[in-house]
Structures are given as structure tokens and as C-alpha cells.
C-alpha positions in Angstrom: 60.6 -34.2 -14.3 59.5 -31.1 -15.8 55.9 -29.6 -14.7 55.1 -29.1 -18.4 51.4 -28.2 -19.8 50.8 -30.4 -23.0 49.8 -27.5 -25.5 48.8 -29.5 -28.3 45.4 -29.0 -29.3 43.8 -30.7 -32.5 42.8 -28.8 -35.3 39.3 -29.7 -36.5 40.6 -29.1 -40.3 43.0 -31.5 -39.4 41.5 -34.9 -41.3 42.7 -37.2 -38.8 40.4 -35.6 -36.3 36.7 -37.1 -35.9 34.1 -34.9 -37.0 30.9 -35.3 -34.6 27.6 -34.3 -35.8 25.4 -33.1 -33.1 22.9 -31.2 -34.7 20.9 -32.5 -37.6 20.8 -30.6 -41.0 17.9 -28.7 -41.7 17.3 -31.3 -44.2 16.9 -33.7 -42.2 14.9 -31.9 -39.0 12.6 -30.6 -42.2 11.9 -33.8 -44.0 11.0 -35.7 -40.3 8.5 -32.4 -39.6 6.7 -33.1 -42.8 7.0 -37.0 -41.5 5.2 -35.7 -38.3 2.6 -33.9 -40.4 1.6 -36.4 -42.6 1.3 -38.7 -39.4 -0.8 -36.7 -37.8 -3.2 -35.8 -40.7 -3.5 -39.3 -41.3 -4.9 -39.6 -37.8 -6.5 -36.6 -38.1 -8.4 -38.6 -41.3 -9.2 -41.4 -39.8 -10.4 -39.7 -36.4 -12.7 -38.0 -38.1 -13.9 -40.6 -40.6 -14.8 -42.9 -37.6 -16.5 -39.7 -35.9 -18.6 -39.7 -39.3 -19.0 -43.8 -38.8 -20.4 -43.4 -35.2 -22.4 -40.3 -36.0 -24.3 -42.5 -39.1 -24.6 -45.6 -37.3 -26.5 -43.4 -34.5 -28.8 -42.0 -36.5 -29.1 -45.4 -38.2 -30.5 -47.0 -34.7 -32.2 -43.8 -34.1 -34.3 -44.4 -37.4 -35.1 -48.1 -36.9 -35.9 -47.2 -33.0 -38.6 -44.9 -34.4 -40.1 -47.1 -36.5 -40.0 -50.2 -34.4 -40.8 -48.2 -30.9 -44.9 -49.5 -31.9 -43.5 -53.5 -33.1 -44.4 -54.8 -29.7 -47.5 -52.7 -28.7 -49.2 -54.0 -31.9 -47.9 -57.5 -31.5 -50.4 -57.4 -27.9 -52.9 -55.5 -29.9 -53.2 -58.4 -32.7 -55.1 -60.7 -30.4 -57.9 -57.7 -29.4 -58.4 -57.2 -33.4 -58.8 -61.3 -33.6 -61.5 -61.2 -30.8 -63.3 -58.3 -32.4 -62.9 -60.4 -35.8 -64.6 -63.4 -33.9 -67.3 -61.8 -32.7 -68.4 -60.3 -36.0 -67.9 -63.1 -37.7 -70.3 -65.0 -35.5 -73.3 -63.8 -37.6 -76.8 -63.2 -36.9 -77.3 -66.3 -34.7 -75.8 -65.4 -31.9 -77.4 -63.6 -29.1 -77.2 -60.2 -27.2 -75.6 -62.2 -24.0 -72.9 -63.7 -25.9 -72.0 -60.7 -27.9 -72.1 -58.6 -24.7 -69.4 -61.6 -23.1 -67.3 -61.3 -25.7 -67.4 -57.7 -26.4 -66.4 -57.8 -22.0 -63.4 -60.2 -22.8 -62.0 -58.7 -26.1 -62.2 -55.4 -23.3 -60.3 -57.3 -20.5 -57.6 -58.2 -23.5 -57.1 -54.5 -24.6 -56.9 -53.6 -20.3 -54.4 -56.2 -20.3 -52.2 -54.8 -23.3 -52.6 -51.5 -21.5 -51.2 -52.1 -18.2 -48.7 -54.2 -19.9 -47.6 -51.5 -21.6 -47.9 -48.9 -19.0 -50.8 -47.0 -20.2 -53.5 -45.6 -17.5 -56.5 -44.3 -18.0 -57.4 -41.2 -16.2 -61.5 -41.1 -14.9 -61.2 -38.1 -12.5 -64.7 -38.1 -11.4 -64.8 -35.6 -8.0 -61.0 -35.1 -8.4 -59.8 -32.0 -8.1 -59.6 -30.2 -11.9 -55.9 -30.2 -13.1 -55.3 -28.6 -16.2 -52.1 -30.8 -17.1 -54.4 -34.0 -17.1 -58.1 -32.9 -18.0 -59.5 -30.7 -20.3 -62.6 -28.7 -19.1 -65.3 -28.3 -21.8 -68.0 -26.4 -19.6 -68.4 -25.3 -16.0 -71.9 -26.5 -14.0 -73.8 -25.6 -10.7 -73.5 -28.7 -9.1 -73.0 -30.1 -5.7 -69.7 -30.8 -5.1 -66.5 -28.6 -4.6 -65.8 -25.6 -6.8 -63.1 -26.6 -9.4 -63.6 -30.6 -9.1 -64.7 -32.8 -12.1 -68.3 -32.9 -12.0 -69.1 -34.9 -14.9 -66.3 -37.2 -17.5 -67.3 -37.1 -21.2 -64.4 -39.1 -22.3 -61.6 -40.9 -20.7 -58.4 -39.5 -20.7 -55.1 -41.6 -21.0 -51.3 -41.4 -19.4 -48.5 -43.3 -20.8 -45.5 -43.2 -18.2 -46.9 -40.0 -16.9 -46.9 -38.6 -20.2 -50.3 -37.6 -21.2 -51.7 -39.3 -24.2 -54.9 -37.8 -24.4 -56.6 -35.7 -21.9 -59.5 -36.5 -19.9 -62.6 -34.1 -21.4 -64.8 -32.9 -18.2 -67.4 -30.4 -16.8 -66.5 -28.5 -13.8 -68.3 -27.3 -11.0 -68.8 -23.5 -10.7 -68.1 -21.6 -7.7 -71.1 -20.5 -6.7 
């Protein structure tokens, strides 16, 4: 046996020889780029038409929660305006005591539809002034502790510790 190297190589001109395509064309590796594109701008599209969806549907329930925030605070106050309706419409026959009792329970109804909806009235009488919750109209000489609520004029009122309407007072004057 001879020890002898098989030198035959195949010539890739030859046509007998398979022809293996590794690489794509540049056709081909451009048209599935612009494939790629157009997939991702149509995402791109609908990404940011849904972002446009959620942003109007926000302020959509942002609107109707603005104008319904008050829909069921009126719905208690309805039965205070039917008491006060009642009581006028009693006429001139009825007497002081039974206009002073119902004016007393059409009050008791409107205390109710406060506490129910978490509104507090604020009557600092001797408290300590504090400018976040009263509103000093004048200072007096008075017995009592300098900077303390000598006198209320009118009631102020808190909703959720947020004040709705200050309490107007008089302070005492350092003397």
C-alpha cells in the first residue's frame, strides 16, 4: 500500500459542486430591515394611539368626577330644603313653639348631613388663636390669655382638615 495523500480538491466552478449560500444578499437582509421597520412603527402607532386612549379616558373621569364630587352631598341636603319647605308652608296658624321645633329638627338634619359628610364646625371660644383655622377681626382687653379667642362672630367650618371657611373672632390683647 502506498501512503499516498489524495490531492484532489473540487473546483467551486466546477457545476457538479454544491454551491452553499451562507450569507444573504443584500437584497434580502434589506427588504427584511424595512420588514423590521414597518413592524415596529406599527407598534410604535398603536402604542401611542392607546397612550392617547388612556390619556382621554382620564380626563374623561376626571371631568365627570368634578361634576359629580357634590351628587351625594346634595342628595342628604334635599331633605333639609323639604323641612325648611314644610315649615313655611305651614302658614300663619302655626305658633312660635312649633316653628322654633321644626326650625331645631330641620338643624339636627343639616348636623347630620355634616358629620356624615365629614364636615366640622370650628367654635374656638378660649382656644388658643391659630391663624390656619380663624381669622381675627379685632383684638380686645379682656380677661383671658393673650392671643386666645375672646369672642366668635361666625362659625368657621373644616372639611377633612381642609378648611372651608374660617372661623371669624376677636382676640385678647396682651396687656
Amino acid at each position: 500500500m502506498s501512503d499516498q495523500i489524495n490531492t484532489e480538491t473540487t473546483n467551486p466552478a466546477e457545476p457538479d459542486a454544491p454551491q452553499v449560500d451562507v450569507m444573504p444578499s443584500l437584497e434580502e437582509r434589506l427588504r427584511q430591515a424595512e420588514l423590521n421597520a414597518q413592524e415596529h412603527h406599527d407598534a410604535w402607532l398603536r402604542a401611542k394611539a392607546d397612550a392617547e386612549n388612556a390619556r382621554r379616558r382620564a380626563l374623561d373621569e376626571i371631568d365627570k368626577a368634578r361634576k359629580f364630587a357634590l351628587d351625594k352631598f346634595a342628595a342628604d341636603l334635599l331633605p333639609v330644603k323639604d323641612s325648611l319647605e314644610a315649615a313655611l308652608a305651614t302658614g300663619d296658624n302655626a305658633s312660635i313653639e312649633s316653628l322654633k321645633s321644626g326650625v331645631e329638627l330641620t338643624l339636627k338634619q343639616l348636623v347630620g348631613v355634616f358629620e356624615k359628610n365629614s364636615i366640622k364646625e370650628l367654635n374656638p371660644l378660649g382656644d388658643k388663636f391659630d391663624p390656619n383655622y380663624h381669622q381675627a377681626i379685632a383684638s380686645v382687653e379682656a380677661e383671658g390669655e393673650p392671643n386666645s379667642v375672646a369672642s366668635v362672630l361666625q362659625k368657621g367650618y373644616v372639611l377633612n382638615d381642609r378648611v372651608v371657611r374660617p372661623a371669624l373672632v376677636t382676640v385678647v390683647k396682651a396687656q
